[in-house]
SEVO-916770 format. One record per atom (N, C-alpha, C): x, y, z. Coordinates in steps of 0.001 Angstrom, whole numbers, plus 500000, padded with zeros to 6 digits. Layout:
XYZ;...
END
This chain:
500855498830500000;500000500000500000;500902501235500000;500494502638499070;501407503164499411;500974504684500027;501539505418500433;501146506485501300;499899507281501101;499399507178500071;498195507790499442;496838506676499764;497381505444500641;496660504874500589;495655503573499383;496328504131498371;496219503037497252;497020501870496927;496619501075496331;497514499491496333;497247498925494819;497915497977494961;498041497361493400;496603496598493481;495721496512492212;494603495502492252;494360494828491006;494114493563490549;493792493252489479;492091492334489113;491172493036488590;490351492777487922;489977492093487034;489794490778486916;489774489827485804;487948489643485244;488128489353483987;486434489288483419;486693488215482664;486603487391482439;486392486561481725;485029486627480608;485204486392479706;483565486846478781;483837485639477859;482595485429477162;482163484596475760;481814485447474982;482473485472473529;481903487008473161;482702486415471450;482221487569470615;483003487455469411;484198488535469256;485344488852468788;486464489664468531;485971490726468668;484446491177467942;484133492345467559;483692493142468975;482714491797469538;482346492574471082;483491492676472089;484209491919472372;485645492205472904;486279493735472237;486550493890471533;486505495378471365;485902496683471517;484444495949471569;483750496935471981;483635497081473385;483782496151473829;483944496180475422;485304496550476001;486005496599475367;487494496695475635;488038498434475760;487132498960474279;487028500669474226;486187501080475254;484981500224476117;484111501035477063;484961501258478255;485692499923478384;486436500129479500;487791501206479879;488480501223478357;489702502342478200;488186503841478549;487672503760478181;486774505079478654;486345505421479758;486021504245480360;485715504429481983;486921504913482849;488031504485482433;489194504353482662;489755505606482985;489504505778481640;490514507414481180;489405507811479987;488954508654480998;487500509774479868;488225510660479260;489194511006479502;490063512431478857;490909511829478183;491107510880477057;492051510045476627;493204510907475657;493022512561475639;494184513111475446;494670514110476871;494805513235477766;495034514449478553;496868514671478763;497569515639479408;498524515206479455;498984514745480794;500356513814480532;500795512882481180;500242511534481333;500787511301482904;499572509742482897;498665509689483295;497929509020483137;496192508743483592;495967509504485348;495493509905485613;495543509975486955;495054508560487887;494467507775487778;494599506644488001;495090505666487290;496284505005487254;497256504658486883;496513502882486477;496811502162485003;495477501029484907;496554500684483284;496026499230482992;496658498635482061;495864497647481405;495721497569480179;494684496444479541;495158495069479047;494659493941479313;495701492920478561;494395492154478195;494449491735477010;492847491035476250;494050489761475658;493184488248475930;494017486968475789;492973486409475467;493231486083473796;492360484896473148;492513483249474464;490908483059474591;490850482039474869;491459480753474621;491461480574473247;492692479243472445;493966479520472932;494980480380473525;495653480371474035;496228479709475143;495006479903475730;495052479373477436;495014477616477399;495881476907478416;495965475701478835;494086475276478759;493849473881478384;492135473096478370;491618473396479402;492158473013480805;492384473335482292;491659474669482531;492640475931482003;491818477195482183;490963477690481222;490903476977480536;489356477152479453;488310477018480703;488254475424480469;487100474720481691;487435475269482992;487971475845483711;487971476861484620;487162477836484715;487659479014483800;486444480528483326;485703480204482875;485457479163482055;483984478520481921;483088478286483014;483685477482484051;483008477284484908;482688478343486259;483456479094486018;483222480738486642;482269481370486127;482508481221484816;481478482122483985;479863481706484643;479652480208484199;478283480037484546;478356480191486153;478846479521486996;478494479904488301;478100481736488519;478667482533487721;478389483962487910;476890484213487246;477030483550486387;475363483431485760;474551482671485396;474711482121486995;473625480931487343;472535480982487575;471230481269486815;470168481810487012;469273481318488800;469955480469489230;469443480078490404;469315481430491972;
END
């Protein structure tokens, strides 16, 4: 933590989606992010994006965020 009281955090989403909505979701978030996306210097809250094709990932963490996924939207 550092004197300002802020700390490192990481946010993971996992989604099912096509390339196109991943982008579109990807620009909402650089916006939420940083609304002034010419401002100068750095962001005032300091944030980093990393988007990872699913086929990438080990079978293991497929069926993992899969199974996150539905437990998060488990209509029960």
């Amino acid at each position: 933590m550092t004197e300002s009281g802020t700390q490192l955090w990481r946010i993971t989403i996992p989604v099912v989606a096509t390339a196109g909505e991943v982008e579109a979701l990807a620009d909402r978030i650089v916006e939420t992010l940083c609304p002034d996306h010419e401002h100068d210097g750095p962001c005032p809250l300091p944030w980093a994006l990393r988007i990872t094709d699913g086929g990438s990932l080990s079978k293991a963490e497929q069926r993992r965020l899969r199974e996150e996924i539905d437990s998060t939207n488990d209509p029960a």
